[in-house]
C-alpha positions in Angstrom: 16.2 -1.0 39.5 16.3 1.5 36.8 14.8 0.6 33.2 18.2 0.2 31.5 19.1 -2.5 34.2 16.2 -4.3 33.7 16.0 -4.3 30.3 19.8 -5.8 30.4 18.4 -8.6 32.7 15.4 -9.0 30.0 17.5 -8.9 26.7 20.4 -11.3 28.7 17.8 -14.0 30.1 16.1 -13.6 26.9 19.1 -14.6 24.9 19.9 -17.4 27.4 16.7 -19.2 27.2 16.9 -19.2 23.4 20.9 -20.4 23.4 19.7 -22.7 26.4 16.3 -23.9 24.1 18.7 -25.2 21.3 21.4 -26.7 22.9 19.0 -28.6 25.2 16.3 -29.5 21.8 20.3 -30.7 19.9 21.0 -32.6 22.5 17.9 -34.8 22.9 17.4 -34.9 19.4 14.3 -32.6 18.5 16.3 -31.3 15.5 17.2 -34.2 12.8 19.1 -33.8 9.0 17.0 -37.0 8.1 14.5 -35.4 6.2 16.9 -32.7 4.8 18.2 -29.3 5.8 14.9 -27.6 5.6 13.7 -30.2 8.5 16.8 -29.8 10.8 16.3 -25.3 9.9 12.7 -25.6 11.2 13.7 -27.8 14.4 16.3 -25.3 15.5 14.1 -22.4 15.0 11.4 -24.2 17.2 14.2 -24.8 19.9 15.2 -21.4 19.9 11.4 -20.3 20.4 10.3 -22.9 22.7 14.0 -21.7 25.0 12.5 -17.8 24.2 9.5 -18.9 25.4 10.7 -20.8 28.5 12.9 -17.2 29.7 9.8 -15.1 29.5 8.1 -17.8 32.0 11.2 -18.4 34.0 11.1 -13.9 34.4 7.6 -14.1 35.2 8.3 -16.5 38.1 11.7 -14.4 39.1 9.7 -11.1 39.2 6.4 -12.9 41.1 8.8 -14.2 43.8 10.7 -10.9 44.6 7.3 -9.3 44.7 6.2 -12.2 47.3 9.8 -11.9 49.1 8.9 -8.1 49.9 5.5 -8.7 51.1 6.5 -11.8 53.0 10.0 -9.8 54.4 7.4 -7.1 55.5 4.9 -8.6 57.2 6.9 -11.2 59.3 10.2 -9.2 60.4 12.2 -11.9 61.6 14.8 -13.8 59.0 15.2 -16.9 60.5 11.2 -17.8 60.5 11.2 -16.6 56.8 14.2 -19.1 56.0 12.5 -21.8 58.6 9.1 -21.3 56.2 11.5 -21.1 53.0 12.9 -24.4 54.1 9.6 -26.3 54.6 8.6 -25.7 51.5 11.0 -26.7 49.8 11.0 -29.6 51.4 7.2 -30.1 50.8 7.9 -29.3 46.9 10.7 -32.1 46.8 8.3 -34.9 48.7 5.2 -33.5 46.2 7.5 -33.9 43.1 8.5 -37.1 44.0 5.5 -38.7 45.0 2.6 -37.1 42.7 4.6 -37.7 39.6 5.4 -41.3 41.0 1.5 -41.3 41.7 0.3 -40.0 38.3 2.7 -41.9 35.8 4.6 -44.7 37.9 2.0 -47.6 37.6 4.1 -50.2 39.2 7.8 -49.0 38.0 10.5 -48.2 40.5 10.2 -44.8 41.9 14.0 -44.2 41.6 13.4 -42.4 37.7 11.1 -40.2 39.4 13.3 -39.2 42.4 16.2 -38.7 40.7 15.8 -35.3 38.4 14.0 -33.9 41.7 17.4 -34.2 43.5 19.6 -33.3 40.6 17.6 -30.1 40.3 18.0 -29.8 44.5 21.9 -30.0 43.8 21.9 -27.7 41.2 19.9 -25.3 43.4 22.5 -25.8 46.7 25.5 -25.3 44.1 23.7 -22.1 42.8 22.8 -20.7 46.6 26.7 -21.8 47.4 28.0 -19.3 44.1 25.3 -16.9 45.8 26.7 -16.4 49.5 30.2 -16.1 48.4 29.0 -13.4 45.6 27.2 -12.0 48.7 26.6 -13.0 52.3 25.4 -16.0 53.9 21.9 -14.8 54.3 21.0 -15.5 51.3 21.6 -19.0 50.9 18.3 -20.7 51.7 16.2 -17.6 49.5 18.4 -18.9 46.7 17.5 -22.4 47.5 13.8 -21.4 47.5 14.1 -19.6 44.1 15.9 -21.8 42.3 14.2 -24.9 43.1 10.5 -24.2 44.5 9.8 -21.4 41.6 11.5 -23.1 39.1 9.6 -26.3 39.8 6.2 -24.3 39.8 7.3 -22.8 36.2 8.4 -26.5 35.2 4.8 -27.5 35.6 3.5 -27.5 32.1 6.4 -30.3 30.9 5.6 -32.1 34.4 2.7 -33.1 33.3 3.5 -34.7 30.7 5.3 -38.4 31.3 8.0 -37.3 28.5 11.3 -37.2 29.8 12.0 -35.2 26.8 9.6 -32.6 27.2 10.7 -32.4 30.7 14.4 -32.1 30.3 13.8 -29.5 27.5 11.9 -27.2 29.1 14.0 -28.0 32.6 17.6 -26.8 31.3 16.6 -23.4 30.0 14.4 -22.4 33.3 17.2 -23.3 35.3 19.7 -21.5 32.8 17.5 -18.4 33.2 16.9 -18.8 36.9 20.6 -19.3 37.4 21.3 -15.7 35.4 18.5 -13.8 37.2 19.2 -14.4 41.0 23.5 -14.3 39.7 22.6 -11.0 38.3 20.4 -9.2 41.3 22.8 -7.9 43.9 24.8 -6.3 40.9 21.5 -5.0 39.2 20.4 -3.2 42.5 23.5 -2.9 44.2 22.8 -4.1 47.4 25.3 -7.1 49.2 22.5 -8.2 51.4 20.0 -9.1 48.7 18.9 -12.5 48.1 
């Protein structure tokens, strides 16, 4: 990847997690007009920070998990025990998600608030690897899966600790908007068909 590709993929993912940080903070109301225009100027400029802010992780984690790909790719040399491990751990991140959140913050509620963003983010992560593999080839299907749900979660950590559905939601819509980008954006940055 030459410098003028990746800072393309920097400025763009940049720009998304800003437009994504202020769309998301509208939405669940973190910007107001009931304390005047000054108020609602100051929450959208937060929104677009906090979304700026939120890229910069979500690049961190894309760059830390091709660098863990390569190593991983060249120390066990067959695909299909790479997309086996891939698979179990994203499986062990949906269970941990689940149940240590449900553990931490449930008390004695129902469990069904805390499995259901897990799963949404799942789906959102299969309908991503699906736009992958017909952008590419089927290989890459469970990498994508891996990426966009197992990193994303582990950059999705600092709201997740937090019982705010607010927080969480907030910081969850621009990762994925910037995770979405980055991995839609690889195999046309290096020019290769068969990377995930």
């Amino acid at each position: 990847m030459t410098l003028k590709k990746w800072s393309y993929l920097f400025f763009t993912t940049f720009f998304i997690g800003g437009l994504g940080g202020l769309i998301t903070g509208i939405a669940i109301g973190n910007t107001t007009f009931k304390n005047g225009f000054g108020d609602f100027a100051i929450g959208v400029s937060e929104n677009i920070l906090a979304g700026l802010m939120f890229s910069i992780i979500a690049q961190m984690g894309f760059f830390a998990y091709l660098t863990i790909n390569y190593m991983v790719k060249s120390v066990i040399r067959s695909p299909l025990i790479w997309n086996i491990l891939q698979g179990l751990l994203i499986l062990v991140t949906l269970v941990d998600l689940v149940y240590l959140r449900y553990t931490f913050f449930g008390n004695s509620d129902s469990i069904l608030p805390y499995i259901l963003l897990p799963i949404i983010v799942l789906l959102v992560s299969i309908g991503v690897a699906y736009l992958k593999v017909r952008a590419t080839n089927p290989s890459a299907f469970v990498a994508t899966i891996f990426f966009m749900f197992v990193v994303t979660t582990i950059e999705w950590i600092p709201a997740l600790r937090v019982d705010n559905i607010r927080s969480v939601v907030f910081m969850l819509v621009p990762l994925l908007l910037c995770n979405t980008w980055q991995i839609m954006q690889l195999h046309k940055l290096v020019g290769k068909e068969k990377q995930a």
